[in-house]
Structures are given as structure tokens and as C-alpha cells.
N, C-alpha and C positions, 0 to 999 in steps of 0.2 A: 504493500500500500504506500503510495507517494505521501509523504508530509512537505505541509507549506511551506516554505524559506521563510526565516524572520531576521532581518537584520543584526547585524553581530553589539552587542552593546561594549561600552566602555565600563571600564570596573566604576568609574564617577555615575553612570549614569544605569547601573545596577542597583548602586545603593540608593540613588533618587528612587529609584524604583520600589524598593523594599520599602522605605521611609511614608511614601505616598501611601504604600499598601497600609501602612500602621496608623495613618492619620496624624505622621510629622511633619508634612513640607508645609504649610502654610499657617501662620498666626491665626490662632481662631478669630473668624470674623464678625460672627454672631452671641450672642447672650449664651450662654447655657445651659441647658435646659435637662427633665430629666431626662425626655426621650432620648436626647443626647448623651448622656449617661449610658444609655441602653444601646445603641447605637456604637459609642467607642467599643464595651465590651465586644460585642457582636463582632465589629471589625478584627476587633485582637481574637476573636475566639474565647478569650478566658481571661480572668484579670488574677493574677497571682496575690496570695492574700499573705502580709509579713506585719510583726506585733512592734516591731521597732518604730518607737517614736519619739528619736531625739530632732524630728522637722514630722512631719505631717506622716502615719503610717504608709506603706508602699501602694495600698491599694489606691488612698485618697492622691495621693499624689502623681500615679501613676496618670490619672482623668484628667488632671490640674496640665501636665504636659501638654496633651490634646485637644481639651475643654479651655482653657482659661479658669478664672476664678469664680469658685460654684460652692453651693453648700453643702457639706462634706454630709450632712445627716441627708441627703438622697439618697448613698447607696443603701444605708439600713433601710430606708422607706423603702426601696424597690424588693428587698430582701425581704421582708416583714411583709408586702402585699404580695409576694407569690410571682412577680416577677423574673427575680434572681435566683439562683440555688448555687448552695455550694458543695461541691465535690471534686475530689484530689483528680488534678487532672495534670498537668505540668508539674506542679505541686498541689499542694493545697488553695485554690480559685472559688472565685465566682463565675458561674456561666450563665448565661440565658437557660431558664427554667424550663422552657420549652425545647431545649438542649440534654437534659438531663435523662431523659430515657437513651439519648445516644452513649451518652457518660454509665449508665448501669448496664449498657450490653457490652461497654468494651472492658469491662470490670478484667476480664478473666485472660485480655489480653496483658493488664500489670500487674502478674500476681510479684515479678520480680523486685517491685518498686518497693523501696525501703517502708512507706506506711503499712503496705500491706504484707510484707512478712511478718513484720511485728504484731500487726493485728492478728494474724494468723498462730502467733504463738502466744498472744494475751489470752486468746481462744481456747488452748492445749493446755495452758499450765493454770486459769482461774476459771473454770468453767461455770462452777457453782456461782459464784461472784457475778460474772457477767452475766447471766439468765436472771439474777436476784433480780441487778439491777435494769435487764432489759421488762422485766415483768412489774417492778415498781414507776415506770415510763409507762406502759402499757395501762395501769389501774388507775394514775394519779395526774396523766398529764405531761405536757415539757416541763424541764427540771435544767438547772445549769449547775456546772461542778459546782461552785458556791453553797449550794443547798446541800452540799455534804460538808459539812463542818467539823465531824468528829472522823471523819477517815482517817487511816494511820497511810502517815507521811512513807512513802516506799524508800528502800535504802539503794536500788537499782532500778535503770526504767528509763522512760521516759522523762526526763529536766524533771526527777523526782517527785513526779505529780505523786497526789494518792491516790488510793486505788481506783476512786470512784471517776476519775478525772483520764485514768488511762481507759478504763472498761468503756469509759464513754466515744473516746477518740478510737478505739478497737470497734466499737457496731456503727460508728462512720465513715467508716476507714470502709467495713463491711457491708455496707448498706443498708443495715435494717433503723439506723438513727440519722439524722438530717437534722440542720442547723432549721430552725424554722425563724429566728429573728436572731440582733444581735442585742445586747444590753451594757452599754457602753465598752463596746467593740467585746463583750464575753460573750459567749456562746448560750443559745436557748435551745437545747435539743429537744427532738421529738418524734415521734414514730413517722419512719421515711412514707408511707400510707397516707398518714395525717396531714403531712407536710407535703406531697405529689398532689392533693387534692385540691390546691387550692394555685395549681398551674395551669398555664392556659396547656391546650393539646398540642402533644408535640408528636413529631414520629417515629417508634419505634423500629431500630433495623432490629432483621428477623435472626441474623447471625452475629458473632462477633466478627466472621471475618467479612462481614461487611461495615459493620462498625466501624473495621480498620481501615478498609479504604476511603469509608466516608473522612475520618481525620485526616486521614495523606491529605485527602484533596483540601481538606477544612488548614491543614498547616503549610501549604502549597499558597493557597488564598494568603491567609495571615502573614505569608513570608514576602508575599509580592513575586519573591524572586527566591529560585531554592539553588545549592547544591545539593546534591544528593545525599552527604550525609551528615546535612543539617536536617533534613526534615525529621527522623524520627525524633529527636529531643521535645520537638514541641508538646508534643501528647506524650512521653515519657512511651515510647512504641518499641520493641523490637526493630533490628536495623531493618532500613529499607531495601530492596532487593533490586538489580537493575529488570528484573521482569515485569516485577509492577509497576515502575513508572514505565516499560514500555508499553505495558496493559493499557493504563490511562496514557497515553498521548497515542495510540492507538483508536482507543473512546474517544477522541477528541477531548478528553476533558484538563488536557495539560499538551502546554506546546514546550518542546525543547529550543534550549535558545544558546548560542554561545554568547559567553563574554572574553572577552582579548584578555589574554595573557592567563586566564585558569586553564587547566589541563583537560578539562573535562566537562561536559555538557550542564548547564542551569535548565532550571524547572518555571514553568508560569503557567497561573491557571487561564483559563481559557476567560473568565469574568474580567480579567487584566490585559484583553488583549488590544483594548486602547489605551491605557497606560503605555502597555509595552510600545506601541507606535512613538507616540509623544519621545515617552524618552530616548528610544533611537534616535527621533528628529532632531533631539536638542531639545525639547518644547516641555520637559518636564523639570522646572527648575526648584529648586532648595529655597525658603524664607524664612524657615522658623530659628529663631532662638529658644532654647529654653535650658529645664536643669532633666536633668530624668531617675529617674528612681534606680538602685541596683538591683530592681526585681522587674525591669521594664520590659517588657520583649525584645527588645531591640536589642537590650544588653546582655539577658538573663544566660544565652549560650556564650561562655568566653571566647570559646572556639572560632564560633564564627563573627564574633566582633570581633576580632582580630585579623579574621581574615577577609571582612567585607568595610572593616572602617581603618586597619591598622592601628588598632587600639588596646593594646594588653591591660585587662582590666583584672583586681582583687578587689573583693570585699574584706577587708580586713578587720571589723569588726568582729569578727572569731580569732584575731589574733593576740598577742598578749601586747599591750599599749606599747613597749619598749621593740615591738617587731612591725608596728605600722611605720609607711612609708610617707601617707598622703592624710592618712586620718582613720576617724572609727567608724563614720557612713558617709564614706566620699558618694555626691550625686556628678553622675558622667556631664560635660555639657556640650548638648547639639547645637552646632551654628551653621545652618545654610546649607544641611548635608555633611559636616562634616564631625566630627568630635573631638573639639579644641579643645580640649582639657579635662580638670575635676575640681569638684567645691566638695570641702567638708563644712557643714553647718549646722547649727542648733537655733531652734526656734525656742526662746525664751519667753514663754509664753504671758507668764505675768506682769512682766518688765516692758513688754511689746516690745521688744528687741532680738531683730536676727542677727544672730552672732555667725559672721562668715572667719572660721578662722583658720582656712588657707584656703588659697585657689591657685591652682597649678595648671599650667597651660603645656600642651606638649611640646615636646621640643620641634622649634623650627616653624610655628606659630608664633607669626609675626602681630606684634600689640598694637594692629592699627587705631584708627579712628572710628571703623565702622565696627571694627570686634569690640572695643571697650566701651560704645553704647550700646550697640546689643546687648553683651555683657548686665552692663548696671540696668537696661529693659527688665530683661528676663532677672536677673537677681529682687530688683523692685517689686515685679510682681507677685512676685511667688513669696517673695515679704508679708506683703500687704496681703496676701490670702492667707496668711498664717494671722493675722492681727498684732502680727511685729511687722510696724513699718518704720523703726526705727533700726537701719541696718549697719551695722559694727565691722570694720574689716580687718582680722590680726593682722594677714601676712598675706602677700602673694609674691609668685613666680612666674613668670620675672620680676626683680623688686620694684620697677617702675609702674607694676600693674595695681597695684593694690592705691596709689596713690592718685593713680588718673581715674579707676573707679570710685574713688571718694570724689572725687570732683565733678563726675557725670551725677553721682547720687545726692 
């Protein structure tokens, strides 16, 4: 069977590509709204859910990148009416509710994935325990770990929850408990029945191993642009096989595309196949400034930020303070397509002051005119959506940078 020719891209105009697909090229233009909300997710597929909040948690701010400035108690609203559902899918996310019967048939494709071996041996070694507690959810309603107050503290385990806190994270791990709201970002669990009732219909595939190819194509879409062996990470999938994507671009539902200078064939979904014109043309350009979360999509694979931005990135905030290099939750920063640097910062919330203190630019990122107001743009606003618009700058690098930023801000 002949396939169409599609123009050879540039690795620049790859990553415009990927960017556009996630909803970074352009400064939000309009208000934000919740649909909008619903919408970003929808585009990324899944919004990765992380409890760190020394600036806004990953999830709220991951929206804050693509949205602009919005109120953070929307996603619980859309959580709490049946809109959102959460289940481990990358990691531990939020998806579109009406997503979530996709998400409990591909169950069985991660049993490899770290929640759910655990949960599997929470299962084996406390059985009585777990049934107790899945039959007092059952009689009495949602319950959050909180509600157990006299549990004995575990000496191994999980971040030493107690018991009733791990049993709980083992039957969501497992399916049969589901977050049904959240309670200042804790957890309300409750029977996944109780909690699927109150979604709108979604559609059920009838195998898992259609499930699987439904994701290929759903992290193909969300990538804009794949190599091949980025795509399985996005769903935490077994690797992907050079037959299946010949399958799908066979289906037409995925065109192969070269980019100059990789060795090897890139992936696009057939829904991108004006995008992909544009940016062969030239015609898909980079505008946004912003900061991005370490749990962003764009970043969350090291692998292929490095090798689609040339940007080796750590989280170092599991490291011990005297092994960081750049800080303890450096945010990456996109300019224009590219990623000019990192910010480590703290939202001081009572003081109304963002303390920026360091900002590191990569090397060979020259400290224009139009970088260091971009720059102080996007640092202002992502301020001002914390309720610290009073912004602090220790240090940057290069040392001329931190002091022409105080003078934009």
C-alpha cells in the first residue's frame, strides 16, 4: 500500500509541533474558563497529580501554563461534579470521567507499574484488613484517611502511612475505591460504582488490547509528534513494537514523518495533519513565555526533553539539599519554543511575596531584551496568580540577569 509523502521537518519545527499539540505556542488569549479546564486536560490526555507545594501544586499549575490565571478551586469543582476522575495512569492523574472506563480496561495492561505491584501485595499480606475496610466504605459511605485516627502508624510501606491510608491507596490502585471529591486537596474515597454513577457515558473498549491501541493513538495525539520510543511512557505501556505503529499508519490513523538529523522515523496523528503542514511551511510559530511544572508533559519524560529540547533536566527535590545543583523544585522555563532555562521558587503565601531564588538560564542563552521581558511577563504573572505579587529575586545566572529582571518588574 503507497503512503503519502509528508515533508521532512526540522528538529525546530518538531518541537513547535509537539508544543502546539500540548497547548504551549500561544499566550492565552481569552478569560479562562472551566470548560477550559476540561479542554487543557482533554488535550494532554491526563493531568499528572503531585502534593508539593512550595508554589502552587503541579496539577494547578500545570493549567496556569496553558490557561492563564484561573481559580484553582475549579478542578475540585469539576472532580466533585462527576466530570473529572482520577486514576493512575502516567502516574497518579486526573482524566476526563468519561475516559475512565478506557482507564479500567487497560488496568491489566500495568500490572508492572510500581502502584500496582504494591497494591497487589497490600492484597496478599493484609487481606482481612482490606475487606474490613472495603466493607466499612461499603455500609457507611466515603471516608478519607483522616477518619482513621487511631490506626497504628506502619514501620515499612508506603511514606509510613497507617494502615488504613495504605488499604485505601491498594483498592485505588485496584479499582474497586475512586476519589469521588477532594477536601483541601485530601482525598474523599468511595465505592468506584458510587463514584462511575455520577459520569456522563463514556465508551467502553471491549479488550484491553484495544484499550492499548486506543492510548498509542490517544499519546501519539498528546505528543503532536512521537519517536517511537517515547510513546509508550505516556500511559506507562509496555514498549511499542515497530508493527503497531505500522498497523496504525497502515489504518491511516498515524502518518510517518521524518525529521532531519534523527535516525529514525517520527509518528503524527492523522487529527495533526494541519498542524503538520503549517509547520513544515514555517507557518507554525512559538509565542509563549511561561514557567512549567516538573510534572508537565512536556517535561515529565527526561529522555525525550533532552532529546527534542536539549535540555537535561532533574528534579532534585529527592535529593539531599547539599546534592542540589539548581534548587529543590526548579520550574523548566519555555520561551518561544524553546527552554531557556530554570526558576526555583517559593510562593510565600502570607507575606504575598514570590521569592525567586535562583534563575538559571542555559548556557549560550543570550540575556536579550526581549528574553528579560518575557522573563519578568511570565514570572509577574504566575506571581500574581499565587497572591504574591510582591516578587523577590536572590540570585540569577548570569549575574547581570537577576538585576535587569528587577528593573522590568
Amino acid at each position: 500500500m503507497a503512503h503519502e509523502a509528508h515533508p521532512a521537518l526540522t528538529p525546530a519545527q518538531a518541537r513547535v509541533l509537539h508544543l502546539a499539540a500540548q497547548g504551549l505556542v500561544h499566550v492565552p488569549r481569552k478569560k479562562a474558563t472551566r470548560e477550559a479546564v476540561e479542554w487543557a486536560i482533554g488535550r494532554m490526555q491526563m493531568l499528572q497529580i503531585d502534593t508539593i507545594h512550595v508554589v502552587a501544586r503541579s496539577p494547578y499549575l500545570v493549567l496556569f501554563s496553558r490557561l492563564g490565571g484561573y481559580p484553582m478551586g475549579w478542578l475540585d469543582e469539576l472532580l466533585a461534579a462527576g466530570r473529572l476522575a482520577e486514576c493512575w495512569a502516567h502516574e497518579a492523574c486526573f482524566v476526563h470521567a468519561a475516559d475512565y472506563p478506557l482507564h479500567r480496561a487497560s488496568r491489566p495492561l500495568r500490572q508492572q507499574h510500581w502502584a500496582m505491584r504494591r497494591a497487589h501485595k497490600m492484597a496478599a499480606d493484609c487481606p482481612d484488613g482490606m475487606h474490613r475496610l472495603l466493607q466499612h466504605v461499603r455500609e457507611h459511605g466515603a471516608v478519607r484517611s483522616a477518619d482513621f485516627k487511631n490506626g497504628r502508624r506502619a514501620e515499612t510501606g508506603w511514606w509510613d502511612w497507617k494502615p488504613e491510608k495504605r488499604w485505601l491507596e491498594a483498592w485505588f490502585a485496584l479499582g474497586e475505591l475512586m476519589v469521588a471529591r477532594r477536601e483541601r486537596f485530601q482525598r474523599v474515597y468511595d465505592l468506584a460504582d458510587r463514584v462511575c454513577a455520577r459520569h456522563p457515558a463514556g465508551r467502553e473498549p471491549v479488550s484491553a488490547a484495544q484499550a492499548r491501541r486506543d492510548m498509542l493513538l490517544r499519546s501519539i495525539h498528546a505528543l503532536g509528534i512521537a519517536r517511537a520510543h517515547w510513546i509508550a511512557d505516556y500511559f506507562r505501556l509496555a514498549r511499542v513494537t515497530r508493527s503497531e505503529l505500522d498497523d496504525l499508519c497502515a489504518d491511516g490513523e498515524v502518518m510517518r514523518v521524518e525529521v532531519r538529523g534523527w535516525d529514525k522515523p517520527a509518528y503524527v496523528h492523522r487529527a495533526h495533519a494541519e498542524l503538520l503542514e503549517r509547520a513544515a511551511a514555517g507557518r507554525l510559530r512559538a509565542g509563549h513565555t511561561t514557567l512549567l511544572s516538573p510534572f508537565d508533559p512536556v517535561v515529565w519524560d527526561r529522555r525525550r526533553v533532552r532529546e527534542l529540547f536539549g535540555f537535561d533536566y532533574t528534579l532534585e527535590c529527592y535529593l539531599p539539599a547539599g546534592r542540589r545543583r539548581y534548587g529543590y523544585f526548579v520550574l523548566p522555563i519555555l520561551h518561544r519554543g524553546h527552554l531557556v532555562g530554570r526558576l526555583d521558587a517559593k510562593a510565600h503565601r502570607r507575606h504575598g511575596m514570590f521569592e525567586v531564588r535562583s534563575i538559571h538560564l542555559e548556557p549560550g542563552v543570550a540575556v536579550s531584551t526581549t528574553l528579560v521581558a518575557a522573563l519578568a511577563q511570565a514570572i509577574s504573572r504566575c506571581a500574581r496568580w499565587h497572591d504574591t505579587p510582591d516578587v523577590q529575586i536572590r540570585a540569577g545566572y548570569p549575574h547581570t540577569l537577576s538585576a535587569r529582571l528587577h528593573a522590568q518588574l
